[in-house]
C-alpha positions in Angstrom: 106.7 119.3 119.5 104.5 117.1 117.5 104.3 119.0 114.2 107.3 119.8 111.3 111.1 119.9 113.0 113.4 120.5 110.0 116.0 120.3 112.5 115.4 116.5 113.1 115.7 115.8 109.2 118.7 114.3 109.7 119.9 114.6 105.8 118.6 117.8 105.6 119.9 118.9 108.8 123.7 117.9 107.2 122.9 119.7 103.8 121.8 122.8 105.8 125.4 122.6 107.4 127.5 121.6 104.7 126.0 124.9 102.8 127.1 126.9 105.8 130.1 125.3 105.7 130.8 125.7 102.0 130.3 129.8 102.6 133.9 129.8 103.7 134.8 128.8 100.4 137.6 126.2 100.5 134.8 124.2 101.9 132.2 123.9 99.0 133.8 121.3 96.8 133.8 118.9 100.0 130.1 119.6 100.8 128.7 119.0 97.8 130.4 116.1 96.6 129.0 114.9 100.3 125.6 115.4 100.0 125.5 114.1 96.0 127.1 110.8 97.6 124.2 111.3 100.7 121.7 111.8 98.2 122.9 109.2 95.9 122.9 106.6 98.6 119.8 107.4 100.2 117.5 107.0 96.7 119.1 104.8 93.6 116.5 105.0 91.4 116.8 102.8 88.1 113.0 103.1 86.7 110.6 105.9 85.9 107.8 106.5 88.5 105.6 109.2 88.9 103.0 110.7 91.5 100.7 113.0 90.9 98.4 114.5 93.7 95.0 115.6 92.4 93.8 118.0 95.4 90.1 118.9 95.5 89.8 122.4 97.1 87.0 123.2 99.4 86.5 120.4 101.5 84.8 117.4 99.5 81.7 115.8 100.7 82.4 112.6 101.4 79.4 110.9 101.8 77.8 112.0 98.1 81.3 110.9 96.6 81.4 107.3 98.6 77.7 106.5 99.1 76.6 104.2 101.4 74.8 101.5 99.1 73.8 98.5 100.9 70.1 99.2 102.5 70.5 99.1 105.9 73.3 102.0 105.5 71.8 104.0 102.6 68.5 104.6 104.4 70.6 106.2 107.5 72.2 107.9 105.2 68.8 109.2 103.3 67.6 109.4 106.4 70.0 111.7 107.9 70.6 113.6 104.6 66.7 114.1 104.3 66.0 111.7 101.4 62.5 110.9 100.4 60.2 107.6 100.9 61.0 104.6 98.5 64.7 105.7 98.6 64.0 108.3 96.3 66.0 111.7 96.2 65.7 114.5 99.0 67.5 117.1 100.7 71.0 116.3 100.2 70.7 112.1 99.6 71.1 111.0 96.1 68.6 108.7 95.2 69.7 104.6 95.3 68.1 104.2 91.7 71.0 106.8 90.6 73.9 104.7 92.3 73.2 101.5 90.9 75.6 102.2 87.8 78.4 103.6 89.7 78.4 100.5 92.4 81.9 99.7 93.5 82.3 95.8 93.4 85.6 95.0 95.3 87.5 91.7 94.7 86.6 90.6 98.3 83.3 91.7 99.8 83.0 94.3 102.8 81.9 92.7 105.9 78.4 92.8 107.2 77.5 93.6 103.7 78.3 97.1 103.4 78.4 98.4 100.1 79.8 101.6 98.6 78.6 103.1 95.1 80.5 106.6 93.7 78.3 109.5 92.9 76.3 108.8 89.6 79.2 111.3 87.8 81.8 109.3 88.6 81.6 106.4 85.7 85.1 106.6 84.6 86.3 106.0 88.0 83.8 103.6 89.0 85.5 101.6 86.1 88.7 102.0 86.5 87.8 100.9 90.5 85.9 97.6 89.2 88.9 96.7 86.7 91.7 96.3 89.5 93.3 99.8 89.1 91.6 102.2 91.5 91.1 101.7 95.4 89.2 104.1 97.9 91.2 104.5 101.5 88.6 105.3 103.9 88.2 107.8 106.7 91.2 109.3 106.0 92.7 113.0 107.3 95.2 114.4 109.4 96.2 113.0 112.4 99.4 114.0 115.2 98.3 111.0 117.0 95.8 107.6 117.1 92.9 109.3 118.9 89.5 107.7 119.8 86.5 109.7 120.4 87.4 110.2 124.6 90.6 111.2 123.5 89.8 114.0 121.2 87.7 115.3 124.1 90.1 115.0 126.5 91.6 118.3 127.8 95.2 116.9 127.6 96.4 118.1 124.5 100.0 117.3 125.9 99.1 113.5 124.8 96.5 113.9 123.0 97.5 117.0 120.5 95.0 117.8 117.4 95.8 118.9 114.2 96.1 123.0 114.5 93.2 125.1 113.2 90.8 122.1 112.6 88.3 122.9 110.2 90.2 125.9 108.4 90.3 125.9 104.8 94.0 127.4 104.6 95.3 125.9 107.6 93.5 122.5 106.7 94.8 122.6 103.0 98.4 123.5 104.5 98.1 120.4 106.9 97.3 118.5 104.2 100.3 119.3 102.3 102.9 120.2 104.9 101.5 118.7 108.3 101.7 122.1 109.4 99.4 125.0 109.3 99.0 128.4 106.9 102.8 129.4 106.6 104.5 126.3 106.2 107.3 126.7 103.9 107.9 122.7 103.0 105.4 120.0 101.9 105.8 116.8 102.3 105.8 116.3 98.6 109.1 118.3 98.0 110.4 116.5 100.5 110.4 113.4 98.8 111.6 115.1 95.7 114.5 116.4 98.0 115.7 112.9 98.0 114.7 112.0 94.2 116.5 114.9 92.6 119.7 113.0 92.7 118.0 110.7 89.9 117.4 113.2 87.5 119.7 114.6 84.9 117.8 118.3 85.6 116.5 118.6 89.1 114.5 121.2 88.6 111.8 118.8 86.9 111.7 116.7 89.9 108.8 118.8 91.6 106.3 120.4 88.8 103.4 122.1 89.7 100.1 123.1 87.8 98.1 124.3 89.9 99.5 127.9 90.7 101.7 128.0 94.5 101.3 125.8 96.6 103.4 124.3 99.5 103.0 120.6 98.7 105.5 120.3 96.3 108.2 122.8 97.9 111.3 121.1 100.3 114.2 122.1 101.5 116.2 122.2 98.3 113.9 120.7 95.6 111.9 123.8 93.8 108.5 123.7 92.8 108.6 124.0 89.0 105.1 125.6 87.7 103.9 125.2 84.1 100.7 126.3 82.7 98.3 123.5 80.7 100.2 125.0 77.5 103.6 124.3 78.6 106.4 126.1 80.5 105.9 129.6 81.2 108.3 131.9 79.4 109.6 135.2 80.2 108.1 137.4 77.3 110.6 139.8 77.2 113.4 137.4 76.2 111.1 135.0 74.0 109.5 137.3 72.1 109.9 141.1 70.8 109.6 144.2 73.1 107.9 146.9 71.3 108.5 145.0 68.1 112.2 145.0 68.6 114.0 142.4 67.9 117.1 144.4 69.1 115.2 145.5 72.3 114.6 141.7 72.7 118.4 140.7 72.3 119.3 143.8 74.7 116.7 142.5 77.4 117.9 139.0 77.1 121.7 140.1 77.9 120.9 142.7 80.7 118.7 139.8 82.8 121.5 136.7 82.4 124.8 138.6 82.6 126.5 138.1 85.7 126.9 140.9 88.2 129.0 142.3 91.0 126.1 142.9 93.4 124.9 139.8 95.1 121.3 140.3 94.8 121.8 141.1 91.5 123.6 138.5 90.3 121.0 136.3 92.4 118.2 137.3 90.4 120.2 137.1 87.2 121.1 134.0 87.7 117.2 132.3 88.5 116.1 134.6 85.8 118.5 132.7 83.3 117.7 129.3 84.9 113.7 130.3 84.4 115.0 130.9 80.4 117.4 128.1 80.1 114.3 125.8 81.9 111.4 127.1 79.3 114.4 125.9 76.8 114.4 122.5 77.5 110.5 122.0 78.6 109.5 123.6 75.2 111.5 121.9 73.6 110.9 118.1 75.1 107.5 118.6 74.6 107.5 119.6 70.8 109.2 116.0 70.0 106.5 114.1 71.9 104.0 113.2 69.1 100.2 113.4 70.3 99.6 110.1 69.0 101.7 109.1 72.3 98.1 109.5 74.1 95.0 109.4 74.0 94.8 113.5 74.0 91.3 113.5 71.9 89.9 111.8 74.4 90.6 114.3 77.2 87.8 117.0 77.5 88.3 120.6 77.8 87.9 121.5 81.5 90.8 123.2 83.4 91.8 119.7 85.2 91.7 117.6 82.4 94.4 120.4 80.4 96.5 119.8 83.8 97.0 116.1 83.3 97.0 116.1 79.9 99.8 118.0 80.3 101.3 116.3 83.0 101.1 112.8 80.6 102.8 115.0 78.5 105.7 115.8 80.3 105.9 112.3 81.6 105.9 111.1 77.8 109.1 113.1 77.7 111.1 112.5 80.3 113.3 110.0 78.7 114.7 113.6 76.7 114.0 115.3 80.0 116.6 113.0 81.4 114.0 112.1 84.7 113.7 109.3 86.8 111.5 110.2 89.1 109.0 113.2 89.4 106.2 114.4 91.7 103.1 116.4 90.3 100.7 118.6 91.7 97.1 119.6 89.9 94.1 120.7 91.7 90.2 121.8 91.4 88.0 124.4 93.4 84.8 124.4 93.9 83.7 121.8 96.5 83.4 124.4 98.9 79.6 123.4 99.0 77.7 125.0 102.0 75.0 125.4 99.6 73.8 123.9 96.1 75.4 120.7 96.9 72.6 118.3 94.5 73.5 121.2 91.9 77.0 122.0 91.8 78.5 118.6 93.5 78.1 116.4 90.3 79.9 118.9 87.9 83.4 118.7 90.0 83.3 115.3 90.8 82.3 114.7 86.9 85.4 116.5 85.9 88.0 114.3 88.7 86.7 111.1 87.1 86.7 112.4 83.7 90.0 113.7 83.7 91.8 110.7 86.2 90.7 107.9 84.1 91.7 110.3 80.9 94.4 110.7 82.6 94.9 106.7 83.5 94.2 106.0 79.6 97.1 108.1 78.5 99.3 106.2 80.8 98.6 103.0 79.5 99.0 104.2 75.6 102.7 105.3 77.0 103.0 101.8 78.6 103.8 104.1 81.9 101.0 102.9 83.9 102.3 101.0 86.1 105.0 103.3 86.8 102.2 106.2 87.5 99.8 106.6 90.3 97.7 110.1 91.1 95.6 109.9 94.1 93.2 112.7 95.7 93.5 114.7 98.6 91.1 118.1 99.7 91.0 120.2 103.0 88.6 118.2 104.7 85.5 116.1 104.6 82.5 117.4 105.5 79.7 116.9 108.0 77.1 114.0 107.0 74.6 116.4 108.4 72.7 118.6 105.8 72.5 122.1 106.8 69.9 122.2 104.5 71.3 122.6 101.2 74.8 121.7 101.5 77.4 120.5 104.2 79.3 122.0 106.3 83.4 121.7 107.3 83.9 118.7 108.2 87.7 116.0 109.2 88.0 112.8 108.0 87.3 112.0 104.1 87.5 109.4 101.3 90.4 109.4 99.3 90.6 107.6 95.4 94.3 106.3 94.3 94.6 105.7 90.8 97.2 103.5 88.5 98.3 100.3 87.7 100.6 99.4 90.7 97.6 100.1 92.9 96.0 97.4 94.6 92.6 98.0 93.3 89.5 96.9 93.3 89.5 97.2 97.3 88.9 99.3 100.3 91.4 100.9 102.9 90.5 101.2 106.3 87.2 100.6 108.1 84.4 101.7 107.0 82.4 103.9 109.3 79.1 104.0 110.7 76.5 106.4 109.2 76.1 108.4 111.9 75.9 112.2 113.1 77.2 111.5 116.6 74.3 112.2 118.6 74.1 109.5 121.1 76.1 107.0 123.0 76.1 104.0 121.3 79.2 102.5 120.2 78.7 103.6 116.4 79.0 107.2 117.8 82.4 106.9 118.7 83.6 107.7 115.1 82.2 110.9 115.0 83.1 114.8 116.4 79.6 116.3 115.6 77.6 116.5 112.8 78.8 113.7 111.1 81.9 114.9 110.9 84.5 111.4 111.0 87.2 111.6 113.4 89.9 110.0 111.1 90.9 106.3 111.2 93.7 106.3 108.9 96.3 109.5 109.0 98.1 111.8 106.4 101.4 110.1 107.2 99.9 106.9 106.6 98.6 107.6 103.5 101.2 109.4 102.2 103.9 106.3 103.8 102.3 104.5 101.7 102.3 106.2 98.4 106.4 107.2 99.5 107.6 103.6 100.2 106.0 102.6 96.3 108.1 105.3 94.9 111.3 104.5 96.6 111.6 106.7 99.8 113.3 104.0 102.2 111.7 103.6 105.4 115.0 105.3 107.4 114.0 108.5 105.7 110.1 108.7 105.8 110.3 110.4 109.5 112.2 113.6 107.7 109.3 113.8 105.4 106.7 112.7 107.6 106.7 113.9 110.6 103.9 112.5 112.7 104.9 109.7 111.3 106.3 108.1 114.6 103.4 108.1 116.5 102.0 105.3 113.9 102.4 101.6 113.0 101.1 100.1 116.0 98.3 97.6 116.0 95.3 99.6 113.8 97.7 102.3 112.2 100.5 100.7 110.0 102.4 103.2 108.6 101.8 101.0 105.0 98.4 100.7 104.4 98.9 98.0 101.4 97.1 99.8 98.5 100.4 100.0 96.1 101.9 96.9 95.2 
């Protein structure tokens, strides 16, 4: 009862209705012209804004990405993560030398004097952090419901209920996206571009993915729109010649847009000639955006830098593109990282603050950045325990935001112990084994958050969120203050 309930979305409920309704016929020109005036009413949108999620699959390790830095907690962390004497490099602990350069300095200090640096790879982000336009949200994962320690243990999963499948890549990475496990067939992503489409001249751009299917950006009537890092992806039998026929080509073209008297075929006619007519208009926005409109050169040449240069891109045109608002989806692998985490870890992580605070720059050049915010998101942390070369699946993680309406240069949340949960102090009570956190802020909350900044009102955030409810009491306010 606690996860998704499309039937409780109570716009969504009404457009699933008024569709039925409208299959009579007589009915459709009143159903749609209600649910253009619901939509319209429900999201006026008079600016451009923008969110991109940047989602990390694998599972991130949280602890090398937010280091502990002040001494007390770096040397439980060494400790733990089998650092060597003098704070020197070991098992799985970066050496405290190494952080130094990548030391977060927030506008108002922890308290008790704890001290975060980002992993020695992370430059561009620790700048952009340190200037006012990056924040970190701590201990942050998917939650149905506040739990505490006792709670999670508890055997009443009637009132206490867990996230399904803890601790599965798919189901996690589904969670994540949807709040609901492997299968889900809406994120909550689309959902907010459900209620944004009506602000866009061509609601097809409202959701635009570049990181292959995924359910993030997919509601209930908003598609998810894929493109490659080169653009929208055309169908090669009407863009170019077939067997080097341009007659074949012409022929081809005519056979998959004409309109035909069987229903599935017309139905596949018809998206096949809104995939052509889409490619069109994407193409041809993107050839009148000059590169001079951002700072491409600087962008390096890895996969997830290509994404978001292409998403400023697209974002440099949507003036011609006729959008108002838009939601984005790119992603990396690789932090999968049971093994060779000192090895592989600083290559990934390299590339995210490369490519974000690439991505940051190009914003600024379009004078969009304040109007733009990406923020990260992955399966799962991971333990704080080394297994001896890597970590293992972990729940709770650290999460970046990114943009010039964040609140930056700040933390989220609490920050937790360093701790792997072995004994009953008080510290302990953060963690399920291992290390692994038991999250203090949710999905919804996090994701609240980023909605009410782009102009979901607060009446429809339970439709998109729905664990939502269960939050905003004292310790869990559904608006965690990181976007201004």
């Amino acid at each position: 009862m606690h996860l998704l309930n499309p039937a409780q979305h109570s716009r969504r409920a009404f457009l699933r209705r008024s569709g039925q309704l409208a299959l009579t016929g007589t009915a459709l020109p009143f159903a749609l012209n209600l649910a253009a005036m619901g939509e319209a009413a429900a999201f006026d949108a008079t600016d451009y804004k923008a969110l991109v999620c940047v989602f990390l699959y694998g599972g991130n390790d949280y602890a090398n990405t937010v280091v502990a830095y002040d001494d007390p907690n770096y040397n439980l962390y060494s400790t733990i993560r089998g650092g060597g004497a003098g704070q020197t490099a070991g098992g799985i602990a970066l050496a405290k030398a190494a952080l130094t350069p990548t030391l977060l300095t927030p506008t108002t200090p922890l308290a008790n004097g704890r001290q975060y640096a980002l992993h020695p790879s992370m430059t561009g982000l620790t700048g952009l952090f340190n200037a006012g336009q990056a924040a970190v949200q701590l201990n942050v994962g998917p939650l149905v419901v506040p739990l505490t320690l006792a709670q999670y243990k508890s055997s009443d999963r009637s009132t206490y209920p867990l996230p399904p499948k803890l601790f599965s890549h798919n189901d996690q990475q589904s969670i994540w996206q949807s709040s609901s496990p492997e299968g889900s067939t809406v994120g909550w992503g689309g959902n907010i571009g459900d209620l944004a489409m009506s602000a866009n001249t061509n609601s097809l751009f409202t959701c635009i993915n570049l990181s292959g299917n995924a359910v993030f950006l997919s509601g209930d009537s908003a598609l998810s729109y894929q493109v490659s890092t080169g653009g929208a992806v055309p169908v090669n039998s009407v863009k170019s010649n077939v067997y080097g026929s341009a007659a074949v080509k012409t022929a081809m073209g005519s056979l998959v847009q004409q309109t035909r008297s069987h229903v599935l075929e017309n139905e596949y006619n018809r998206v096949t000639k809104r995939a052509i007519g889409a490619e069109v208009s994407i193409s041809s926005a993107l050839a009148n955006v000059p590169a001079t409109n951002a700072p491409f050169s600087n962008f390096a040449t890895d996969n997830l830098s290509n994404q978001l240069k292409m998403v400023a891109r697209l974002i440099a045109a949507n003036s011609v593109l006729g959008n108002k608002r838009q939601v984005f989806m790119v992603s990396i692998g690789g932090f999968d990282l049971h093994d060779n985490l000192i090895a592989q870890h600083p290559g990934v992580l390299g590339q995210v603050s490369t490519a974000m605070k690439a991505f940051y720059d190009a914003t600024v050049t379009l004078g969009v950045a304040n109007k733009v915010t990406a923020f990260t998101a992955s399966d799962f942390g991971r333990t704080l325990a080394s297994n001896g070369d890597g970590s293992d699946h972990g729940w709770g993680s650290h999460h970046l935001v990114v943009g010039g309406a964040v609140r930056g240069a700040a933390f989220y949340g609490t920050p937790p112990p360093i701790s792997i949960g072995t004994t009953t102090a008080p510290d302990d009570q953060w963690h399920v084994g291992q290390g692994r956190l038991l999250p203090t802020t949710s999905v919804d909350q996090y994701a609240s958050t980023l909605a009410t900044w782009f102009g979901v009102a607060a009446s429809e955030q339970a439709g998109i969120l729905p664990n939502l409810r269960h939050f905003g009491g004292a310790g869990y306010p559904t608006n965690l203050g990181f976007m201004s």
